[in-house]
C-alpha atoms as one frame of an Amber mdcrd trajectory, in Angstrom:
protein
  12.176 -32.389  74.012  15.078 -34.522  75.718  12.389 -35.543  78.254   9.635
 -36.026  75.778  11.749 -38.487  74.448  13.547 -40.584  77.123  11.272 -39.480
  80.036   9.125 -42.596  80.297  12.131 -45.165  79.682  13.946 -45.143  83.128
  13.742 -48.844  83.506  17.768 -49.503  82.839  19.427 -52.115  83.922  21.279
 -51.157  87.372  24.477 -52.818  86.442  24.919 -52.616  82.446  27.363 -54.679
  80.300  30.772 -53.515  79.973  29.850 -53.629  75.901  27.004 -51.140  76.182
  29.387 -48.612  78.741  31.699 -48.759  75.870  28.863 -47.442  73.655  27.498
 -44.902  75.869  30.902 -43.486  76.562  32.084 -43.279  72.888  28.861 -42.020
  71.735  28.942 -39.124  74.370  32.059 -38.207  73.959  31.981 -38.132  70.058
  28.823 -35.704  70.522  30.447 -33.946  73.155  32.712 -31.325  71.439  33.089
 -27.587  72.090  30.078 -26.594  70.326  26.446 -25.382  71.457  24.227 -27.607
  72.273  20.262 -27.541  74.230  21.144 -29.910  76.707  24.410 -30.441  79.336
  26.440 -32.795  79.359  24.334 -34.866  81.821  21.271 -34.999  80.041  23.562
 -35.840  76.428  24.931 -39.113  78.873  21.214 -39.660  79.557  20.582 -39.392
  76.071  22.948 -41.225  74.576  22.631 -44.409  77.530  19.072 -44.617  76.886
  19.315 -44.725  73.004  22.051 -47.006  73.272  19.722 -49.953  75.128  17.136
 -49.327  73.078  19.928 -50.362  70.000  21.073 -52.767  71.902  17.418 -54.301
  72.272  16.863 -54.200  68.262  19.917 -55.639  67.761  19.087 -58.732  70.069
  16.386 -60.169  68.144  15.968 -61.820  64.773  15.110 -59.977  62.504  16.667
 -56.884  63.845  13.775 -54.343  64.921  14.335 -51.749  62.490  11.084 -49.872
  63.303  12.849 -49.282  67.140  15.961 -48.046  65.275  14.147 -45.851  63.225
  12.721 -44.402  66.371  16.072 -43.919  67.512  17.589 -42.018  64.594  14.216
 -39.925  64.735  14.530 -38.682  68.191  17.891 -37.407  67.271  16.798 -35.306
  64.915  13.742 -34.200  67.536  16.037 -33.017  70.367  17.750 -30.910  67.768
  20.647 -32.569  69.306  22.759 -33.301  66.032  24.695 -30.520  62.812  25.799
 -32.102  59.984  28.960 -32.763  61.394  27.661 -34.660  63.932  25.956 -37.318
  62.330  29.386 -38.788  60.798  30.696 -39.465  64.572  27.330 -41.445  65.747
  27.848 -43.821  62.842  31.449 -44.520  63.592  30.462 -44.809  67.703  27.621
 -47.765  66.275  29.690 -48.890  64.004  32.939 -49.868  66.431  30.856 -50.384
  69.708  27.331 -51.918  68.429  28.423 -55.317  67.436  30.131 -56.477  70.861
  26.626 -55.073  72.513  24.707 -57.161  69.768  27.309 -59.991  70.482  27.119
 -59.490  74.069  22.821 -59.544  74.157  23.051 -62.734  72.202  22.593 -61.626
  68.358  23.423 -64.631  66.344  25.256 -63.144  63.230  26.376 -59.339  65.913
  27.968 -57.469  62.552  24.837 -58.193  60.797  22.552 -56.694  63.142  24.720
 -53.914  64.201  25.003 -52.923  60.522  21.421 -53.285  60.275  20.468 -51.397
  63.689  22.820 -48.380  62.255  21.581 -48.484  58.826  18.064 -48.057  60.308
  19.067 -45.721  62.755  20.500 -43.628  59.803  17.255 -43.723  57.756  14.827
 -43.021  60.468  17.687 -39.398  60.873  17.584 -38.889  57.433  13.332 -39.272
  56.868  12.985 -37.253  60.086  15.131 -34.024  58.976  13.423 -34.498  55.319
  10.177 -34.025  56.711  11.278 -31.433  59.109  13.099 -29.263  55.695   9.861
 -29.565  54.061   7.458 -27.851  57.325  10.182 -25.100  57.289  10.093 -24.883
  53.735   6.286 -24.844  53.421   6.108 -22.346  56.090   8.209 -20.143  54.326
   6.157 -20.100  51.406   3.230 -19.109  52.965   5.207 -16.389  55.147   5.984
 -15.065  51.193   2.665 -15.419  49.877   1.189 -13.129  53.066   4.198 -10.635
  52.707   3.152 -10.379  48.432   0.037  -9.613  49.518   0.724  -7.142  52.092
   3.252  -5.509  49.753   0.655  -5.419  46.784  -1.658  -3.688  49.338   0.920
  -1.266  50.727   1.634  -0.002  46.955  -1.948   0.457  46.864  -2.276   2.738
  49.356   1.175   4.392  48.883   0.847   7.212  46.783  -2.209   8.416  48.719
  -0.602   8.391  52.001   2.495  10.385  50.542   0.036  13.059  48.966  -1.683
  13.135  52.427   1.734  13.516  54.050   3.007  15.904  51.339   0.236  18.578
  51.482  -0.779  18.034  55.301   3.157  18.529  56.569   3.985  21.085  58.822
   7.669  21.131  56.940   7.698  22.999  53.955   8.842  20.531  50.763   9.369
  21.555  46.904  10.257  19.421  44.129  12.468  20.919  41.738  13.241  19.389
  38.157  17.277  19.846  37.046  16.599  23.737  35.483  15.436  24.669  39.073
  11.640  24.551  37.827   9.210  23.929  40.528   7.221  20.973  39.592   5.250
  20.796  42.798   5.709  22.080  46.674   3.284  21.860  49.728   1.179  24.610
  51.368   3.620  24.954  53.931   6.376  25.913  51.916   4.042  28.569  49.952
   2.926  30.023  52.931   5.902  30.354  55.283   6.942  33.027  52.248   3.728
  34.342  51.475   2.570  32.506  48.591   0.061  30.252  47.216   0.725  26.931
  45.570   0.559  27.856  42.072   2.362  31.449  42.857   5.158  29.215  44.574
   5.368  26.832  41.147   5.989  29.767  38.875   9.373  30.900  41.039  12.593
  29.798  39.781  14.993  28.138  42.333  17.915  30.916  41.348  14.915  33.326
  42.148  15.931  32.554  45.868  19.480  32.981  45.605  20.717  36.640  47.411
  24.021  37.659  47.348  24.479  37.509  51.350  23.915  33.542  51.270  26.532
  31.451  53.050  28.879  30.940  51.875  29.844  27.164  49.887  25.773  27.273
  49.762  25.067  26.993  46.121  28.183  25.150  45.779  26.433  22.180  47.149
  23.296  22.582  45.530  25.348  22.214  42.725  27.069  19.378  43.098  23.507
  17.953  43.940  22.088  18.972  40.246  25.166  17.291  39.041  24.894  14.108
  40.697  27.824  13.823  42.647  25.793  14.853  45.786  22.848  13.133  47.266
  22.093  15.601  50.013  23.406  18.497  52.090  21.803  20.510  54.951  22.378
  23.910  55.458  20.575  27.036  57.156  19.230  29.128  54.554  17.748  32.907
  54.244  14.614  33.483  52.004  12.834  36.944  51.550   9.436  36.613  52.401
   7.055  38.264  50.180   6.504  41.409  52.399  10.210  42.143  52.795  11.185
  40.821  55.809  13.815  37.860  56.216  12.899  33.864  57.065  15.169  31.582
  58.271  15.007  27.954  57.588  16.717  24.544  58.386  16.977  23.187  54.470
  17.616  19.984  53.456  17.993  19.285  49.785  18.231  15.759  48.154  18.452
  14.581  44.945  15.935  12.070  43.057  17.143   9.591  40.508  15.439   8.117
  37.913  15.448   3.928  36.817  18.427   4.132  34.933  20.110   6.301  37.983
  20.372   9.717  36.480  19.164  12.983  38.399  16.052  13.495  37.765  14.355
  15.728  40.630  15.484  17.428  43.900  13.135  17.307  46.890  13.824  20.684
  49.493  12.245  20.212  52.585  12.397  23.245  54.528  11.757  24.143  58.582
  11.071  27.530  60.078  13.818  28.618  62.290  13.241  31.997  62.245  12.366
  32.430  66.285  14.830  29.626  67.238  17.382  32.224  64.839  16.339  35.295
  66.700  16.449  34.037  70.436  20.229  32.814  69.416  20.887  36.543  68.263
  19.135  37.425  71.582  20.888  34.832  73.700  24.360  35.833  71.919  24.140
  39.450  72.461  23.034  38.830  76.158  26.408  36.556  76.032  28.793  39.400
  74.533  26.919  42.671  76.074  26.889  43.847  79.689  23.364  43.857  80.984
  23.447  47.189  83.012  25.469  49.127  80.292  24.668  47.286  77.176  28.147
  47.969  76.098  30.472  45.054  75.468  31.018  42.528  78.292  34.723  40.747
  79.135  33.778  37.582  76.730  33.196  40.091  73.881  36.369  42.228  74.782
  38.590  39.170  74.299  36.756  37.468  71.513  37.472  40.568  69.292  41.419
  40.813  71.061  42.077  37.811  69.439  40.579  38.620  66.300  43.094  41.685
  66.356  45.592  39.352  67.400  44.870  36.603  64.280  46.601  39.454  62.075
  50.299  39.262  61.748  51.897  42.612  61.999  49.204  44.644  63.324  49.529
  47.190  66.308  47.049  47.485  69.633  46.309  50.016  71.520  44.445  49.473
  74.841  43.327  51.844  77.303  42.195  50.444  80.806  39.714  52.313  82.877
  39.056  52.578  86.308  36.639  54.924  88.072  38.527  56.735  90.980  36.724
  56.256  94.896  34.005  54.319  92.822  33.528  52.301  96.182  32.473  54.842
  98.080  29.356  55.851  95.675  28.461  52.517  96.316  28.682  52.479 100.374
  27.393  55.564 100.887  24.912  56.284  98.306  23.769  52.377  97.354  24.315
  50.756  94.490  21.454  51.582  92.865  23.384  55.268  92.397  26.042  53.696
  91.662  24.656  51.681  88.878  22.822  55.003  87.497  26.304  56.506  87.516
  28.071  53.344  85.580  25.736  53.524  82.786  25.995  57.407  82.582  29.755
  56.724  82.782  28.975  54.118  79.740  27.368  56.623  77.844  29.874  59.130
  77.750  32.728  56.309  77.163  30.594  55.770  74.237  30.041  58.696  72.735
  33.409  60.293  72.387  35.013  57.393  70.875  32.309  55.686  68.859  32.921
  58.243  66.367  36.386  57.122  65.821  35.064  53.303  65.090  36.897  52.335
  68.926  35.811  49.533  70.597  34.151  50.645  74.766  33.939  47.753  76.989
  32.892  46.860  80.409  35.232  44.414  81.991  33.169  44.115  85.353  32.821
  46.489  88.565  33.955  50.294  87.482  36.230  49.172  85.040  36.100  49.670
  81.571  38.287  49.048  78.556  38.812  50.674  75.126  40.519  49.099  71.987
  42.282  50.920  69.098  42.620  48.697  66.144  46.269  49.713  64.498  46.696
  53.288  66.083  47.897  55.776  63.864  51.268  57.865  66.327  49.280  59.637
  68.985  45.741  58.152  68.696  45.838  56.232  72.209  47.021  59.111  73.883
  44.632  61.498  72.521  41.585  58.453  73.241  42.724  58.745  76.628  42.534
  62.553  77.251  38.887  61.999  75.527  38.219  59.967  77.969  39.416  62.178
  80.997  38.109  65.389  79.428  34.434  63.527  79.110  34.448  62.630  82.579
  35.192  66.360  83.838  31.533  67.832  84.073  29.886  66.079  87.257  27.246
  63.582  86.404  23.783  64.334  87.584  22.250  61.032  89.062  18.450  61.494
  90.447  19.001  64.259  93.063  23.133  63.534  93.462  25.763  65.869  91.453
  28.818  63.307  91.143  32.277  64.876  90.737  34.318  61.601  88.219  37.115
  60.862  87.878  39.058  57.920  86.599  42.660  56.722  85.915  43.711  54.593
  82.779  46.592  52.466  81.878  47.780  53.017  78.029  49.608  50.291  76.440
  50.195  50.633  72.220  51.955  47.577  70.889  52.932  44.856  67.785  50.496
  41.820  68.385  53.254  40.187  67.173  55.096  40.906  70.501  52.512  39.778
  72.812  49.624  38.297  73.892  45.673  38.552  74.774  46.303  38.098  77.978
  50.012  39.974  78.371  48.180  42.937  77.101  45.501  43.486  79.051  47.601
  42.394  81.743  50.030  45.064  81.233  47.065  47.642  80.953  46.138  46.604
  84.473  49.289  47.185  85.605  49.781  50.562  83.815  45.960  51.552  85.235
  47.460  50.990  89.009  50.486  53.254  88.143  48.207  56.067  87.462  46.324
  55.409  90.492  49.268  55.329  92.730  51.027  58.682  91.078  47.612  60.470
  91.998  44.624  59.381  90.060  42.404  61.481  87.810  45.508  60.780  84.743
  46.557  58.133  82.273  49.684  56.482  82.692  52.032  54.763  79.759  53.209
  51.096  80.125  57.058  51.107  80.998  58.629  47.508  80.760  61.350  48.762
  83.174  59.046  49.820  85.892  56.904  46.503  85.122  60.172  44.756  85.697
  60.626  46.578  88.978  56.933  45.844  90.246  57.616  42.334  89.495  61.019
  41.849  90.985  58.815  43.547  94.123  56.285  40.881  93.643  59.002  38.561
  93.742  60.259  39.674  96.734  57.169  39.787  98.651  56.270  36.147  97.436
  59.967  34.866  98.907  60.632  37.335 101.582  59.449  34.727 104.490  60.646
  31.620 102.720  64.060  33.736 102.846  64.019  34.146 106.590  63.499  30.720
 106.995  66.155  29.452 104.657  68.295  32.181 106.935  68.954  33.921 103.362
  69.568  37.446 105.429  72.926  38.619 106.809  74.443  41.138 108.675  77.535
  43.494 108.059  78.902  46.233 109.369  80.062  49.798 109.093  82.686  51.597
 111.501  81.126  54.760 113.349  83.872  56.693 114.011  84.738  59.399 116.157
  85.958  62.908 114.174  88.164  63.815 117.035  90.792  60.880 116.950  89.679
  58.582 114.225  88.811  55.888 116.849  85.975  53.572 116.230  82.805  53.557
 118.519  81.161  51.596 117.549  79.311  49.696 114.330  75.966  50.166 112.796
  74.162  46.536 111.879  73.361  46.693 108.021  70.600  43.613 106.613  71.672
  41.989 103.058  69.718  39.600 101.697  71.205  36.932  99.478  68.398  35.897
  97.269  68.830  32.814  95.367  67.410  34.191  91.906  68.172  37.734  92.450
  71.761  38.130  93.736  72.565  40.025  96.845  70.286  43.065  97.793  70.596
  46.164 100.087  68.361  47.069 102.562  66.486  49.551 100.167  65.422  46.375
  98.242  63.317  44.761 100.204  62.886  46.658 103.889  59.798  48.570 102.473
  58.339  45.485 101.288  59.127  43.430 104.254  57.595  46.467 106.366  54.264
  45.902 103.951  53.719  42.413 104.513  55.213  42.439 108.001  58.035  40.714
 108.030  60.266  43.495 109.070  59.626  42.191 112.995  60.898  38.381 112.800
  63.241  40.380 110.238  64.171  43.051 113.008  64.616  40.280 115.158  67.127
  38.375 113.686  69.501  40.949 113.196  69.059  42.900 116.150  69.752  39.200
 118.018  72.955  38.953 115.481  74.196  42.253 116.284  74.352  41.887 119.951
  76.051  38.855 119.851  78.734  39.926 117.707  78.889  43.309 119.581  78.652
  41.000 123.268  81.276  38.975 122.346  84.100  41.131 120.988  83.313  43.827
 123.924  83.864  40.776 126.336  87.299  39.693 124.254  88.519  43.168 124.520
  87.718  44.586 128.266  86.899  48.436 128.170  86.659  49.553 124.774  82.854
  50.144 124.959  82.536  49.386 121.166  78.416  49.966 120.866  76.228  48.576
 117.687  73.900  50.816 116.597  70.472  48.451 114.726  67.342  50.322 113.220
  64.023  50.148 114.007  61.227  50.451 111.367  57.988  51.942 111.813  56.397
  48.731 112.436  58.621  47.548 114.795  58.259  50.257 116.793  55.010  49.837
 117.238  54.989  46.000 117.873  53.189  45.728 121.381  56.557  42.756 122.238
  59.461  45.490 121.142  60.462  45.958 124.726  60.207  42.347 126.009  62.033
  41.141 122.618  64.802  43.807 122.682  65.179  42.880 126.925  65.120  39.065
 126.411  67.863  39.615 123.675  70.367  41.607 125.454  69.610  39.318 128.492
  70.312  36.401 126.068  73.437  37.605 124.608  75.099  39.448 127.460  75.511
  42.692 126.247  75.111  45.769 128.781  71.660  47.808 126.972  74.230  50.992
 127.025  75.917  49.451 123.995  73.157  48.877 121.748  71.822  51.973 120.107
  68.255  52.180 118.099  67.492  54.141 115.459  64.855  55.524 114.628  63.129
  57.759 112.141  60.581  60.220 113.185  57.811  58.615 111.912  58.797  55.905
 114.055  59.258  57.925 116.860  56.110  59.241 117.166  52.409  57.583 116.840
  49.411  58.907 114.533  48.575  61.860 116.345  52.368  62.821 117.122  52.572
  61.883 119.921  55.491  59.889 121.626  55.301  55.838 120.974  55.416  54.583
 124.746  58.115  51.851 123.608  60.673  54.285 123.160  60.793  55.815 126.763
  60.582  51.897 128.019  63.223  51.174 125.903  65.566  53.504 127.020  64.523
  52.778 131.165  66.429  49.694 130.140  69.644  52.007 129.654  69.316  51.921
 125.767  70.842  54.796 123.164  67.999  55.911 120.945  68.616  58.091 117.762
  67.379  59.713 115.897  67.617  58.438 112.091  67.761  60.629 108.733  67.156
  63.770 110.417  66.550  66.728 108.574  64.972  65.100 106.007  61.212  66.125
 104.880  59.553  68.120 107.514  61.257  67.466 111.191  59.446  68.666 113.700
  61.851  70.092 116.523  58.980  70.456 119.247  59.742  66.950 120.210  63.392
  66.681 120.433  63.100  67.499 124.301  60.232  65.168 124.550  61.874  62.403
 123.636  64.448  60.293 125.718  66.958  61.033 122.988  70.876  60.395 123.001
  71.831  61.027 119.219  71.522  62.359 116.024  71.746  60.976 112.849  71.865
  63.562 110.157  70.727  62.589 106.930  73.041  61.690 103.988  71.134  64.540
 101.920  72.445  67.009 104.867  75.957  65.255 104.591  76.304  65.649 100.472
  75.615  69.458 100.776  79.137  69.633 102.237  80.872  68.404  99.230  81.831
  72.001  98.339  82.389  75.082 100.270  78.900  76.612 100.176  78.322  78.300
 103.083  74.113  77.409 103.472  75.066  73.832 103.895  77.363  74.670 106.737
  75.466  76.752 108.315  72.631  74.327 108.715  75.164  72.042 109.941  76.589
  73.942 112.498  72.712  74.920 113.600  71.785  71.817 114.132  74.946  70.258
 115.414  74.428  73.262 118.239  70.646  72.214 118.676  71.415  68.575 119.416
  74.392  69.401 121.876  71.986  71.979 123.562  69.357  69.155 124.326  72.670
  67.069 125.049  72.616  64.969 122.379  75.551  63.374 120.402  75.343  63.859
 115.981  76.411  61.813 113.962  76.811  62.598 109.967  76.115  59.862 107.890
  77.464  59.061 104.323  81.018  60.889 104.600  82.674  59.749 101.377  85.395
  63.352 100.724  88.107  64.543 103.772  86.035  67.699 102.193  83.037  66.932
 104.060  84.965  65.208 107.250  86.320  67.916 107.452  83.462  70.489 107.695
  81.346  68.371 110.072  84.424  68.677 112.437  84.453  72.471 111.997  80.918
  72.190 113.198  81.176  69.970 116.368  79.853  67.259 115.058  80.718  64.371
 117.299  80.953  60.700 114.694  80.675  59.734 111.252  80.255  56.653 109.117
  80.462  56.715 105.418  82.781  55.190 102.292  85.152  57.484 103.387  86.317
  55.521 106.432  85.042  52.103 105.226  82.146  50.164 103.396  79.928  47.468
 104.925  81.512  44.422 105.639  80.919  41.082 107.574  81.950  40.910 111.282
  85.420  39.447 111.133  86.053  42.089 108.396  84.831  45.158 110.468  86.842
  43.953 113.650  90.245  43.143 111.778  90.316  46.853 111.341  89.221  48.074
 114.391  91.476  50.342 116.232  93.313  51.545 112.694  90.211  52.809 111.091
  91.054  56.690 109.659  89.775  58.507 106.211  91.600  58.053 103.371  93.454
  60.899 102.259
């Protein structure tokens, strides 16, 4: 529009009057505030410099050209370049700036024609917007007579299109007056329950109300018929004519008459009986194990914490696992093994369904049982069940299976525990009865769980421990029975564990021997030892004082024992006859009995091996001479026998005191804590001893402060 108006008027003057710059430049920047407008601010200087010379020329001649200025005030209403606000700030621009161009372009009388050139420019605004008002007003007339019409037409047609749509739906809709009458319904809702039309208008809406309705259901439906509803939604159950259950998506709203009061309900109903049965399919697939059909893990826990939900209730659990159930699988295939699970299932079911337990299947071959507030004895009693079902083998295609199975038993308050602690604990309990021989049930302990987890504990921090250098080394004297002298020291681990306090050996050696550990373990204080031993043997020329470290089963049998035991002594200085290894016999000899090769290369190097805790369990003598044996060690068990006069102890003393110094070996008794017992190992021959009696483990500087004065205590 801008260039509709000015676009053929580009013959301006190349150096205008100061007068009409003033114009242009108060005119623009009147019109120029922070508002929208069709045009930048380039074309609005355009604008406003080529209306202002066309002023300017009206202005100029006598009588003022009014037509020109009614042009002007035209074209601003054309480029839609003016609001109402606007048109307030153009007369004030004309009005201070138009007389000095008039002046300027030779007006006679300039205020004259200025106010004349303004007044005109004002008009020419004011007829141009009036027309303009009364297009857009005539067009909206018309717009309103076409929409009447339309609307006229459209009520027409109305109430056969919603009788079209009403019968020909494939939702089911029923009107309703406020007594529940039927006043009218569709063929779909008449069918979908096995009616016709007029059969469905006779039926009451209470004739559809069952006692087994959801809850809040009617509830709402009342508050509909009394107006303080205008719709709800709910899933609804109607009994089909035959008997058999449909289930629909309902929606019922309420109708008002003119003067707002209730006056009909509408019902429109959808089928959802298939949608409603492939949930119940799809949520039974969810909660039930598909080989089984019993229970699955999700359906386990959802009804744990429904047992859990009620304060002051009791649980019982019993946790199944089928014993060697692996090796059905590997040698068999797992299609036996699957036949076996769900015969397994079967009988899990059947001799506790009758006493209203829950049987689940957690996964793999384990299964779990719930007892919902166990009367004194009932878990117990659902666990022998269990075994005693399980005894007859289980005949699977042309395979008789011998089952067995161990289960954990825990019985507690849910207000005590958790879900998950629970069925933890049952885990636990279920690997109890496993280790202690399978084929039983075993009852949750706290104290033993407390042990298993101050093992797990262990095991989790043993090698953090080394490396922190957590483990030291004491001492205890091994002292000769003849004199009382010391001969030497046996090397005793602690471990100072910085949640669990100090710990003996019998703590943590089994579990360091489990995860291996024991070797960088054995390492460290067999490296201590010697250089404690080394260096007091070199302070004090002569006395021969040897250190005596043992060896665990794993060590033994670590393929760098020699070269690690060789590079220490080398590394520490101290002459291989002063370091003694012990040595049980399971140590000592490899899986088919025979000598571990270590132990003959280990004493080439001039080292003492003995023979720890012997006469314990089931020694074999046969390889005493086969062995490159120095000592004895007998076994603390050997050692407390000797606490009273009995002459059986003594005598198997004495025997075996005699067979060590026939294969010219030295014995030692170990854990002397009476003179009693000193005493009767010295009436058999027996060479050392090391117990309370004489002293307790100590640190180095300890154990060598009483060197040389070390004698029982009377």
């Amino acid at each position: 529009m801008l260039r509709q108006v000015i676009g053929g008027d580009r013959a301006t003057p190349r150096s205008p009057a100061p007068a009409i710059e003033n114009l242009v430049s108060a005119w623009a920047a009147a019109l120029a505030r922070p508002v929208y407008r069709p045009m930048s601010h380039v074309e609005l200087h355009r604008f406003t410099r080529w209306a202002a010379l066309r002023l300017a020329g009206a202005a100029a001649v006598r009588p003022v050209d009014t037509r020109c200025a009614h042009d002007v005030g035209a074209a601003l209403v054309d480029t839609d370049l003016l609001d109402r606000d606007d048109l307030p700030a153009t007369v004030s621009a004309l009005t201070a700036h138009l007389p000095a161009v008039a002046a300027e372009r030779g007006a006679p009388s300039p205020d004259v024609a200025a106010r004349d050139v303004t007044a005109a420019v004002v008009a020419g605004y004011v007829a141009r917007m009036r027309a303009r008002i009364l297009d857009e007003q005539e067009t909206v007339r018309q717009a309103e007579v076409q929409a009447r019409k339309q609307t006229q037409d459209a009520l027409l047609s109305s109430e056969a299109r919603f009788r079209a749509i009403f019968e020909n739906s494939g939702i089911g809709i029923g009107i309703a007056d406020m007594d529940g009458r039927i006043v009218d319904a569709n063929e779909a809702f008449a069918s979908m329950l096995g009616y016709t039309v007029e059969e469905f208008c006779r039926i009451n809406v209470a004739d559809f109300v069952y006692p087994d309705d959801a809850q809040g259901m009617w509830e709402l439906y009342a508050e509909i018929i009394e107006g303080k509803r205008e719709q709800a939604r709910v899933e609804k159950r109607y009994r089909h004519r035959d008997g058999r259950m449909v289930w629909t998506d309902l929606t019922a709203s309420l109708i008002r008459d003119a003067q707002g009061d209730p006056l009909y309900t509408v019902a429109m109903a959808e089928d959802a009986t298939t949608r409603h049965e492939l949930q119940d399919r799809l949520r039974h697939q969810a909660l039930h194990d598909p080989l089984t059909g019993l229970p699955n893990r999700t359906m386990v826990n959802e009804r744990l914490a429904e047992l859990f939900s009620r304060p002051g209730g009791r649980i019982g659990v019993c946790y199944l696992d089928v014993d060697n159930f692996k090796i059905v699988n590997d040698r068999l295939g797992h299609g036996i093994g699957d036949k076996l699970l769900v015969a397994i299932s079967a009988r899990l079911h059947q001799c506790v369904a009758e006493r209203g337990h829950l049987v689940g299947r957690m996964g793999g071959d384990e299964f779990v049982i719930l007892v919902q507030d166990p009367p004194p004895g009932e878990v117990a009693l659902v666990a022998d069940l269990v075994l005693a079902s399980l005894a007859s083998p289980v005949d699977v295609d042309e395979h008789r299976l011998v089952v067995t199975a161990s289960i954990g038993v825990v019985e507690t308050d849910v207000d005590d525990t958790t879900p998950a602690e629970v069925l933890k604990a049952a885990d636990v309990t279920l690997y109890w009865a496993k280790s202690d021989g399978r084929a039983r049930w075993a009852q949750y302990d706290p104290e033993r769980a407390a042990l298993d987890m101050t093992r797990f504990t262990l095991t989790a921090t043993l090698a953090a421990g080394l490396e922190r250098d957590e483990f030291e080394v004491e001492y205890q004297p091994i002292v000769r029975l003849d004199d009382g002298a010391v001969a030497g020291v046996e090397a005793l681990v602690r471990w100072d564990h910085p949640t669990l306090g100090r710990l003996g050996p019998d703590r943590f050696i089994e579990v360091a021997e489990e995860t291996g550990a024991i070797v960088p373990l054995g390492r460290h204080v067999l490296r201590e030892a010697c250089r404690r031993a080394a260096r007091w043997n070199a302070e004090n020329p002569g006395a021969d004082l040897f250190v005596s470290v043992n060896l665990a089963v794993r060590q033994a049998h670590d393929p760098a024992l020699v070269s690690d035991v060789a590079d220490i002594l080398a590394d520490t200085g101290l002459p291989p006859h002063l370091l003694q290894l012990e040595l049980t016999e399971s140590a000592l000899l490899g899986p088919a009995g025979r000598p571990v090769d270590a132990i003959g290369a280990l004493a080439d190097l001039g080292i003492r091996i003995a023979v720890d805790d012997f006469g314990t369990g089931y020694s074999n003598l046969g390889y005493l001479p086969r062995l490159p044996l120095h000592s004895l060690k007998l076994a603390g068990v050997l050692v407390e026998g000797l606490r009273s006069p009995t002459a059986g102890a003594s005598r198997i003393v004495t025997s075996l005191v005699a067979l060590a110094h026939a294969l010219g070996l030295t014995v030692t008794g170990e854990g002397v804590e009476t003179p009693a017992q000193a005493a009767r190992l010295r009436t058999a021959g027996c060479d050392t001893a090391q117990g309370w009696l004489y002293a307790r483990p100590a640190p180095w500087d300890a154990v060598v402060a009483a060197l040389g004065r070390t004698r029982p205590r009377r």
